[in-house]
Every structure is written in C-alpha cells, then in structure tokens.
C-alpha positions as CSV (number, residue, x, y, z in Angstrom):
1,X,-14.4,-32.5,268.6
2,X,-11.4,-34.2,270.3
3,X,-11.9,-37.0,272.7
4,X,-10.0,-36.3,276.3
5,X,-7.2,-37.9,276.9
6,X,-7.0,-40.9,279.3
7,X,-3.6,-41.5,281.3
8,X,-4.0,-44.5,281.4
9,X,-3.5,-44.5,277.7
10,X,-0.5,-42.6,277.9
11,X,2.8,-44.0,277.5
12,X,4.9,-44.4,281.1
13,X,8.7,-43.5,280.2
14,X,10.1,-43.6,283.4
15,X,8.9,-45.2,286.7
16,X,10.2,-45.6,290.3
17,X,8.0,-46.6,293.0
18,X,7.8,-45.0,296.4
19,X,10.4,-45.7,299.2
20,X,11.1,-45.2,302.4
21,X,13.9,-42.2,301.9
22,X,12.7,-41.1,297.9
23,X,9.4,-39.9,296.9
24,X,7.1,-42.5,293.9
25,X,7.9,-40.9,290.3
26,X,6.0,-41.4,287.2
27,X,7.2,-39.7,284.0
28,X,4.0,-39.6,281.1
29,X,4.9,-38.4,277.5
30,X,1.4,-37.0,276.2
31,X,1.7,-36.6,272.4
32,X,1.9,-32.9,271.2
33,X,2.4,-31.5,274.8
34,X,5.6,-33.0,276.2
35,X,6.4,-35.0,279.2
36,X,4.9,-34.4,282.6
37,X,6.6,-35.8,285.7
38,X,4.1,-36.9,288.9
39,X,5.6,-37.1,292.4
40,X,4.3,-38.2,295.1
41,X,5.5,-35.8,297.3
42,X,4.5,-37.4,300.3
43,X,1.9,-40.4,301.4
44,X,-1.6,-39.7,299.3
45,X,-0.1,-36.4,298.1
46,X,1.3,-36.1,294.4
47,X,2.7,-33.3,292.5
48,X,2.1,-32.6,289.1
49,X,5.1,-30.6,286.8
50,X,5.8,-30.3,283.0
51,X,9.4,-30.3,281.2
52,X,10.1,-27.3,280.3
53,X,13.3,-25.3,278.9
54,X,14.2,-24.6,282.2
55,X,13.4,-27.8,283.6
56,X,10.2,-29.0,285.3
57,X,7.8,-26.6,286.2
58,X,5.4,-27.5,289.2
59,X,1.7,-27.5,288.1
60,X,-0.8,-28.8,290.7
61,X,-0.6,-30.6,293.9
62,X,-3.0,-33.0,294.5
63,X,-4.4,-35.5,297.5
64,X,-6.8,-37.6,299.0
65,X,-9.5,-34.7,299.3
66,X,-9.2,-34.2,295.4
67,X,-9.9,-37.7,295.1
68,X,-6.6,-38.7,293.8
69,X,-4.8,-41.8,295.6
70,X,-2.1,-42.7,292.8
71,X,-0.3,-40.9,290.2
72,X,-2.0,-42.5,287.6
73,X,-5.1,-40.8,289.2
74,X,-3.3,-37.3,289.7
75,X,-2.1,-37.8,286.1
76,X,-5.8,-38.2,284.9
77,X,-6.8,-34.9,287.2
78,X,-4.7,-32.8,285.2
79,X,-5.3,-34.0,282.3
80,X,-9.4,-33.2,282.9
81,X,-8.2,-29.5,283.8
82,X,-6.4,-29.5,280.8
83,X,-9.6,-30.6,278.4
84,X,-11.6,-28.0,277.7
85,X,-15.1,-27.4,278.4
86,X,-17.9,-27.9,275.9
C-alpha cells in the first residue's frame, strides 16, 4: 500500500505570486507523474493542468465551495482525486 501524496511535500519549481494584471502560478513536479501547473485563475479560484506533449492540459477548477483557498490547497485536492480508494 502506498501512502498519498502530500503537496506540501512536493517540490515547488516555479512560483509567481498573484498580481494585480497576472494570475498566482505554482509549478509542482510530483515524482513519476510530471509537472502540474496551478493557477489561480481569479480571486479564491485556482485551476489545475498537467504538462503534457502538447502542453498543459486543464484538469480541475477549484474554489472556495471545494474548500480550497490556496494553490497549495488546490494542489492537495487533486492529488486526493488522484489517490485511489481502498
């Protein structure tokens, strides 16, 4: 049995906080998987997308009524979609 994966674990290779005219971006590389990018596409609602060969490909979008309030929060979401039931 593998243990789930915490983001806040997860090593943070790029990160730009929010501003008034560009969106808060986090960039998480999660071993095995890749690198997943969380935006926050606007105040209290983040988007989740993975790198893909085509470039990133939107996942989930998250807010305030899923209980997420940070990207390191809307990280941790997907990443508990992502573990598997037992």
């Amino acid at each position: 049995m593998t243990l789930p994966l915490r983001a806040s674990q997860l090593p943070v290779k790029y990160e730009r906080s929010c501003e008034t005219n560009r969106p808060g971006l986090t960039i998480y590389e999660v071993a095995g998987s890749g690198l997943y990018q969380v935006t926050e596409a606007s105040r209290g609602e983040f988007d989740v997308a993975t790198l893909t060969q085509i470039g990133w490909t939107d996942l989930i979008r998250l807010d305030e009524r899923d209980g997420v309030s940070t990207a390191l929060e809307a990280m941790q979401a997907w990443l508990d979609v992502q573990t598997p039931t037992p």
